[in-house]
NUTI-717499 format. One record per residue (C-alpha): residue in three letters; x, y, z. Coordinates in steps of 0.02 Angstrom, whole numbers, plus 50000, padded with zeros to 5 digits. Layout:
NUTI-717499
ALAXYZ;...
This chain:
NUTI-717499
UNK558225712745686;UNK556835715445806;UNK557255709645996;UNK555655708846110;UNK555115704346289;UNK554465689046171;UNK556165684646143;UNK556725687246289;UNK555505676346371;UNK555715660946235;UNK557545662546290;UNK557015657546467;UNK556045643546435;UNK557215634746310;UNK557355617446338;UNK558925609446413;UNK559265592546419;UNK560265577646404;UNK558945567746255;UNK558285584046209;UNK556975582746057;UNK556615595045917;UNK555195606145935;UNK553805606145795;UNK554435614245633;UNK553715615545475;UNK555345622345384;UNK557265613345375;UNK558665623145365;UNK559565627345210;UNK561005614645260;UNK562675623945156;UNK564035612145244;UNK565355623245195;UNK564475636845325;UNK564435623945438;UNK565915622745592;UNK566085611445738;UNK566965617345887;UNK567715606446002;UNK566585592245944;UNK565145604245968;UNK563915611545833;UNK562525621545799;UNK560945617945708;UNK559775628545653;UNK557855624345603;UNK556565636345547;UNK554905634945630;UNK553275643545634;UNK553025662345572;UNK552155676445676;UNK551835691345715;UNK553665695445757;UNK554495686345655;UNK555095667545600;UNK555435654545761;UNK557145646745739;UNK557605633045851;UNK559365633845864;UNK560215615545941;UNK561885613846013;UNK562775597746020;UNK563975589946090;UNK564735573645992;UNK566155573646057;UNK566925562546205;UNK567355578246344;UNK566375592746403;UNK566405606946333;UNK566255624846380;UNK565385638646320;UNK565295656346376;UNK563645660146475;UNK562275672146422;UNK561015671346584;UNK560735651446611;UNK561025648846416;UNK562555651146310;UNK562985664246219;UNK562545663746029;UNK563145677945920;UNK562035681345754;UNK562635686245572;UNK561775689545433;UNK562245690145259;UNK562275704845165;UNK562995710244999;UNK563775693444982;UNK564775693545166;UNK564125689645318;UNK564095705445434;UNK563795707545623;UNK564285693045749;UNK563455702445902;UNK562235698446002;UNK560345701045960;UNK559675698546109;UNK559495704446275;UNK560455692646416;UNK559635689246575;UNK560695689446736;UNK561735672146763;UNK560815658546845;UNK562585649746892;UNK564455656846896;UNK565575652746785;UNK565435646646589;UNK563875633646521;UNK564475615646526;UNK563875604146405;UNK564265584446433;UNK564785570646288;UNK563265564346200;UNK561945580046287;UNK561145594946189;UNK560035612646227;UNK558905619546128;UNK559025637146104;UNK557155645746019;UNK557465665545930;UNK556425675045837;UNK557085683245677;UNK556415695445553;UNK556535692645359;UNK558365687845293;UNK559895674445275;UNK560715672245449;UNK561755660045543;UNK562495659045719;UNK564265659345801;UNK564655653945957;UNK566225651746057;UNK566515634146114;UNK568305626046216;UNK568855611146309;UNK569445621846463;UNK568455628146591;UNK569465644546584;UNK568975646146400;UNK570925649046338;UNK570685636846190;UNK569025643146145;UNK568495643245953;UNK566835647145839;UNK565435632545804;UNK564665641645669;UNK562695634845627;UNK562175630445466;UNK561405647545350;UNK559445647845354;UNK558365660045277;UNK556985669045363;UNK555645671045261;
């Protein structure tokens, strides 16, 4: 996986909002709801955008549907998404492929009943998903993984 300044800057101009919208794509994601985890009444969506020069734009969104906030630890302003890919039939890594900028705000991301963030990433050729911790706390002592739907990178 390739990590750029590119990256780096779509990371800080990701939209977060309250009605957030989907950016233009021209893919969908592969959808395998067996893949697919909630977390606290919180999930991840991926959708595959436009391809360039350094690789496929994935707009990644994080909801919450549930009827509390919920917590998520912080990766600069955004939270902190953890990529795998699969590989030989298992899916290998759960680290992070990108470069965190320094917090804007103490303290973990909150994300309100009914709100959502879009998260954009670049990814090179291959079948990937994300991972993210998500809890109910705060503290993050009950924290477990919203995993996204799989999507391929062309």
């Amino acid at each position: 996986m390739r990590v750029g300044l590119f990256a780096v800057y779509l990371a800080g101009i990701s939209a977060v909002s309250g009605c957030s919208r989907d950016l233009a794509s021209s893919g969908s994601p592969r959808l395998d709801a067996s893949l697919l985890t909630t977390s606290h009444d919180v999930s991840i969506t991926a959708t595959v955008g436009r391809r360039g020069a350094l690789g496929d734009t994935v707009t990644f969104r994080i909801a919450n549907g549930g009827s509390a906030v919920a917590y998520m630890p912080r990766c600069g302003s955004l939270p902190l998404l953890l990529v795998q890919q699969f590989k030989d039939g298992v899916w290998t890594g759960g680290v992070q492929n990108f470069m965190c900028l320094a917090p804007a705000a103490p303290g973990p991301v909150s994300l309100g009943p009914g709100e959502s963030i879009d998260v954009l990433r670049i990814f090179e050729s291959g079948q990937y998903r994300m991972t993210m911790p998500v809890a109910s706390d705060v503290a993050l002592t009950n924290a477990t993984q919203a995993v996204s739907n799989a999507f391929d990178a062309p």
